[in-house]
PyMOL commands that place a pseudoatom at each C-alpha (Angstrom):
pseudoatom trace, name=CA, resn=UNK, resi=1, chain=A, elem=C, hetatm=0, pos=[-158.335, 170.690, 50.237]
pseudoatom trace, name=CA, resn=UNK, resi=2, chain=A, elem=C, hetatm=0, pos=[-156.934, 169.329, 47.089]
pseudoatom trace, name=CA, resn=UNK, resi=3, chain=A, elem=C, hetatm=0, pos=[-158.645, 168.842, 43.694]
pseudoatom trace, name=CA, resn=UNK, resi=4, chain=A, elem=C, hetatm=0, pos=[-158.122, 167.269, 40.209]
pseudoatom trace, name=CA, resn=UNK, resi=5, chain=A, elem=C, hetatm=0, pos=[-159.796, 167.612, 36.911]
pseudoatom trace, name=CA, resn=UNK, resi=6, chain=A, elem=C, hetatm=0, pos=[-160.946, 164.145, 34.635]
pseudoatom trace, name=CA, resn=UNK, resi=7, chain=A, elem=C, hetatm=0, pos=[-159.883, 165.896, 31.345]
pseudoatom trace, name=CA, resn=UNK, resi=8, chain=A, elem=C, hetatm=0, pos=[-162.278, 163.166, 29.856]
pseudoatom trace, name=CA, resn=UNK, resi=9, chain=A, elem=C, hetatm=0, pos=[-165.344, 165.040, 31.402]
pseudoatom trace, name=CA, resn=UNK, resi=10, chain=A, elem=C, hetatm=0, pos=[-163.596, 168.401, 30.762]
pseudoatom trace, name=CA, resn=UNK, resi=11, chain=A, elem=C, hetatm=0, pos=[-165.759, 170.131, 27.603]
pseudoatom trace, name=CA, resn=UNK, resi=12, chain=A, elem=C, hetatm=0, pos=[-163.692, 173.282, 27.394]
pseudoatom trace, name=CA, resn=UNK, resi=13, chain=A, elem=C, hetatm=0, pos=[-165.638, 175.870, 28.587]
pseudoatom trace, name=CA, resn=UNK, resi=14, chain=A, elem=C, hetatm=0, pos=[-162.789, 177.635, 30.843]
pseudoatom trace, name=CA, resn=UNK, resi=15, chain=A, elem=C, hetatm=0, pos=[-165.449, 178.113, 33.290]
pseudoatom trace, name=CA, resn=UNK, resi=16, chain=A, elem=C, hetatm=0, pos=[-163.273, 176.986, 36.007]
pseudoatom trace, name=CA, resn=UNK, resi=17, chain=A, elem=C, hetatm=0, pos=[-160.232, 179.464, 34.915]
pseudoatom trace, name=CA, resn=UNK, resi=18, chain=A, elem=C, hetatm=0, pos=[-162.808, 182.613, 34.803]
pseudoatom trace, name=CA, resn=UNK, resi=19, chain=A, elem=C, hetatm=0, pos=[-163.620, 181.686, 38.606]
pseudoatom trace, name=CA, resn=UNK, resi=20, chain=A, elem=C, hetatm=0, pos=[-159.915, 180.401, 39.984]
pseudoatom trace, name=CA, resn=UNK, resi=21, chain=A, elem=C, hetatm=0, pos=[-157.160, 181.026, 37.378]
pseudoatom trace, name=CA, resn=UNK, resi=22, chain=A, elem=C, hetatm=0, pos=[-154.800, 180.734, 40.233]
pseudoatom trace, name=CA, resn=UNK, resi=23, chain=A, elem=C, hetatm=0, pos=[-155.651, 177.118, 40.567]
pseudoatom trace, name=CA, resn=UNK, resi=24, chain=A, elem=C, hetatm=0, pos=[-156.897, 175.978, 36.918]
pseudoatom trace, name=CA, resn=UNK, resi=25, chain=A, elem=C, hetatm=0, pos=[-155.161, 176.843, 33.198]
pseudoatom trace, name=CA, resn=UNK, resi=26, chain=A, elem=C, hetatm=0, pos=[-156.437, 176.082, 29.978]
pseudoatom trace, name=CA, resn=UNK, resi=27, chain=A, elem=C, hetatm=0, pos=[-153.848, 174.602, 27.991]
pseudoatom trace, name=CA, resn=UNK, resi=28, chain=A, elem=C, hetatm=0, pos=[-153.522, 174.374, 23.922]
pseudoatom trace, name=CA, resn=UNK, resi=29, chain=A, elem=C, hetatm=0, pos=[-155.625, 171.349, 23.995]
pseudoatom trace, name=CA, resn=UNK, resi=30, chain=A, elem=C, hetatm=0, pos=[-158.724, 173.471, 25.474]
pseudoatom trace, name=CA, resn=UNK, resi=31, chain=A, elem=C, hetatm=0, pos=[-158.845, 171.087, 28.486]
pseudoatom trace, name=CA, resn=UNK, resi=32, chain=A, elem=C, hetatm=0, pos=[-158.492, 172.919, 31.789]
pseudoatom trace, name=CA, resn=UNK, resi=33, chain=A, elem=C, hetatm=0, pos=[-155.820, 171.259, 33.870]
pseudoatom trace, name=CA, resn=UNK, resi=34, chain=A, elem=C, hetatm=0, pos=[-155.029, 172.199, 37.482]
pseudoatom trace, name=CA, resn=UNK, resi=35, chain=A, elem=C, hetatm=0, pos=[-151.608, 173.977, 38.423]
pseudoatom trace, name=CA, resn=UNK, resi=36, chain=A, elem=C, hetatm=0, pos=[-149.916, 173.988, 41.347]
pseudoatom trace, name=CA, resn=UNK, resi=37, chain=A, elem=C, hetatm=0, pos=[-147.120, 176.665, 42.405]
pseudoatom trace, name=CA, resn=UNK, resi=38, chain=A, elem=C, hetatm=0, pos=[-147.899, 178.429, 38.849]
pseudoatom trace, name=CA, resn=UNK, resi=39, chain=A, elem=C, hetatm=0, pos=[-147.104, 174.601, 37.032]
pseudoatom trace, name=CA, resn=UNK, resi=40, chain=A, elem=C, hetatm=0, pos=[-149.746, 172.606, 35.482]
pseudoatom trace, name=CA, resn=UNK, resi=41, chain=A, elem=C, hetatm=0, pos=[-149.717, 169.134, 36.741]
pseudoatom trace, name=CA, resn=UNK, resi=42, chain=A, elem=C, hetatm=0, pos=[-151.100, 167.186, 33.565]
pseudoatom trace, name=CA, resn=UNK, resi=43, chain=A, elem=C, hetatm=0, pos=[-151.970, 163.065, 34.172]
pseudoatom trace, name=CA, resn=UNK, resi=44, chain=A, elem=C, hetatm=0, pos=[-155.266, 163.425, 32.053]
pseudoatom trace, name=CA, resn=UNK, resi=45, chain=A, elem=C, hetatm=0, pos=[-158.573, 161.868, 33.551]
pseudoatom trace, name=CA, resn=UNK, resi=46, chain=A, elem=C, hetatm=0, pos=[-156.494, 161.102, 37.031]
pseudoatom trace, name=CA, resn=UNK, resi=47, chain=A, elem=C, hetatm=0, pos=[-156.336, 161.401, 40.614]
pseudoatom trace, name=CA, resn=UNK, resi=48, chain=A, elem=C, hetatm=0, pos=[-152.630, 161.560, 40.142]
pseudoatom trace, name=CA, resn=UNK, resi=49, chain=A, elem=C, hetatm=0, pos=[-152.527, 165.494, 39.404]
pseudoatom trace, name=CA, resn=UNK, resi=50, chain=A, elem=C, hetatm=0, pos=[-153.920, 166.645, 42.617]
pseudoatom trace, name=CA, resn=UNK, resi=51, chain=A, elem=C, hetatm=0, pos=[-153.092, 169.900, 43.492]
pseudoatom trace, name=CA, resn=UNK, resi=52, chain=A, elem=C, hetatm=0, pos=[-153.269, 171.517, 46.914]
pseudoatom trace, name=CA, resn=UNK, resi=53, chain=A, elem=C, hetatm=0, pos=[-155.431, 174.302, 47.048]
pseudoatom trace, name=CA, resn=UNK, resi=54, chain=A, elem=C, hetatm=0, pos=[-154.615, 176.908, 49.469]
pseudoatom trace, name=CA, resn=UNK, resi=55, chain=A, elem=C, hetatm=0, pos=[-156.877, 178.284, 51.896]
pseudoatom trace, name=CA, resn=UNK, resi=56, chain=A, elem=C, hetatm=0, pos=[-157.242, 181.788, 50.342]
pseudoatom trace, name=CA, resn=UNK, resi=57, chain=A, elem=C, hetatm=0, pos=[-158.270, 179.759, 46.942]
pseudoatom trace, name=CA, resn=UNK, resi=58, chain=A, elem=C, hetatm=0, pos=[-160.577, 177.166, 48.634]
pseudoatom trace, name=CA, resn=UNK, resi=59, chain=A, elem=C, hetatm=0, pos=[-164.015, 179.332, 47.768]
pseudoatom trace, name=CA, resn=UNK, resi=60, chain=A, elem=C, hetatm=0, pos=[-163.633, 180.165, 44.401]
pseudoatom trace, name=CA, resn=UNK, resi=61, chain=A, elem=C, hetatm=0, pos=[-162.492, 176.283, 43.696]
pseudoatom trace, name=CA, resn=UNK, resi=62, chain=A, elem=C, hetatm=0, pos=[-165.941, 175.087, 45.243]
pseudoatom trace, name=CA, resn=UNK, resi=63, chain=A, elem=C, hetatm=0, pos=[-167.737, 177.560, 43.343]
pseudoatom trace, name=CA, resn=UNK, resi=64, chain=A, elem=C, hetatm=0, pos=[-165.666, 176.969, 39.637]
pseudoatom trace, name=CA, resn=UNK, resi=65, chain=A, elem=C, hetatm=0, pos=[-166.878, 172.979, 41.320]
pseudoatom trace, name=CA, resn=UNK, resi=66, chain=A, elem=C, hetatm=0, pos=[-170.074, 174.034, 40.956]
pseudoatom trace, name=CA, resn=UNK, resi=67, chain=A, elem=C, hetatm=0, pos=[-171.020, 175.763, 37.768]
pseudoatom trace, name=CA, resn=UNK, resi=68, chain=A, elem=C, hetatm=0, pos=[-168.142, 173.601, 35.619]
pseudoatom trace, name=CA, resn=UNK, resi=69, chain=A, elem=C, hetatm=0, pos=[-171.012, 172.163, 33.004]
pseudoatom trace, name=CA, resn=UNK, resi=70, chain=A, elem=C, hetatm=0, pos=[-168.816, 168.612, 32.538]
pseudoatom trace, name=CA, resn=UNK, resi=71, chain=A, elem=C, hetatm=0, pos=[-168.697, 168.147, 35.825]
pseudoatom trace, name=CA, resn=UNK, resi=72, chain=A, elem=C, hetatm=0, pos=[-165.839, 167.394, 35.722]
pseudoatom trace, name=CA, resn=UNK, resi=73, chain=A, elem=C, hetatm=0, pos=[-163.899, 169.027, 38.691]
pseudoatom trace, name=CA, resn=UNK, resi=74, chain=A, elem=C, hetatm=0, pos=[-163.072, 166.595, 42.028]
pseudoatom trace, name=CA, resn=UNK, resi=75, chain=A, elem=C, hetatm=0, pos=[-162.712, 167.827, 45.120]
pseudoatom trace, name=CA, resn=UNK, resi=76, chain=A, elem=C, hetatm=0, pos=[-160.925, 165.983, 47.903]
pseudoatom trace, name=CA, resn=UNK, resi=77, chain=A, elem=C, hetatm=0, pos=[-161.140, 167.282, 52.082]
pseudoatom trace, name=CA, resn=UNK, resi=78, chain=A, elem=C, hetatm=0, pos=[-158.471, 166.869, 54.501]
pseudoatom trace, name=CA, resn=UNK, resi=79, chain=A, elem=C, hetatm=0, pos=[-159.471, 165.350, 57.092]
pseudoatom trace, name=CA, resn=UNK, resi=80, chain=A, elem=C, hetatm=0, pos=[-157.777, 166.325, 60.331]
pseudoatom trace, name=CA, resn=UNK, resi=81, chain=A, elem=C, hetatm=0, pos=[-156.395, 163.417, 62.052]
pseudoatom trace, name=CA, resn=UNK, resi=82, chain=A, elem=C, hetatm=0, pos=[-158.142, 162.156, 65.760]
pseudoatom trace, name=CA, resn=UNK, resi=83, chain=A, elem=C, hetatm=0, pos=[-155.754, 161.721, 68.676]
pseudoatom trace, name=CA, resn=UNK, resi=84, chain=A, elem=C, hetatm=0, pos=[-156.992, 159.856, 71.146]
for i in range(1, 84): cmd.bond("trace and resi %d" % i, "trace and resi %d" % (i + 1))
show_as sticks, trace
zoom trace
């Protein structure tokens, strides 16, 4: 699983930090960013600061996913690859 934020979207709320501070910060701005191996990765309103979630972080991402009121936070699967 990876994810991103759109800072455009993002209204502040730190919503998504309360639930997963592991895998979002809230920086001076007041836009939540995510981090990845403790560093914020910060490309505002991209897909280009997607950070891989680790398995042991996975619920609490869906869930900060899921109450975030700017909707804001993106959530990309892995899809295993099929051998044939």
């Amino acid at each position: 699983m990876r994810v991103w934020i759109d800072q455009d979207l993002c209204t502040g709320d730190g919503l998504c930090v309360d639930h997963c501070p592991d895998v979002f910060v809230q920086l001076e701005d007041g836009i939540a960013y995510v981090a990845e191996a403790g560093l914020p990765l910060n490309d505002p309103g991209s897909s280009g600061s997607l950070a891989v979630v680790e398995v042991r972080h996975q619920i609490e991402v869906v869930k900060a996913a899921e109450v975030c009121p700017g909707e804001c936070i993106f959530i990309e699967m892995d899809v295993p690859a099929i051998t044939l």
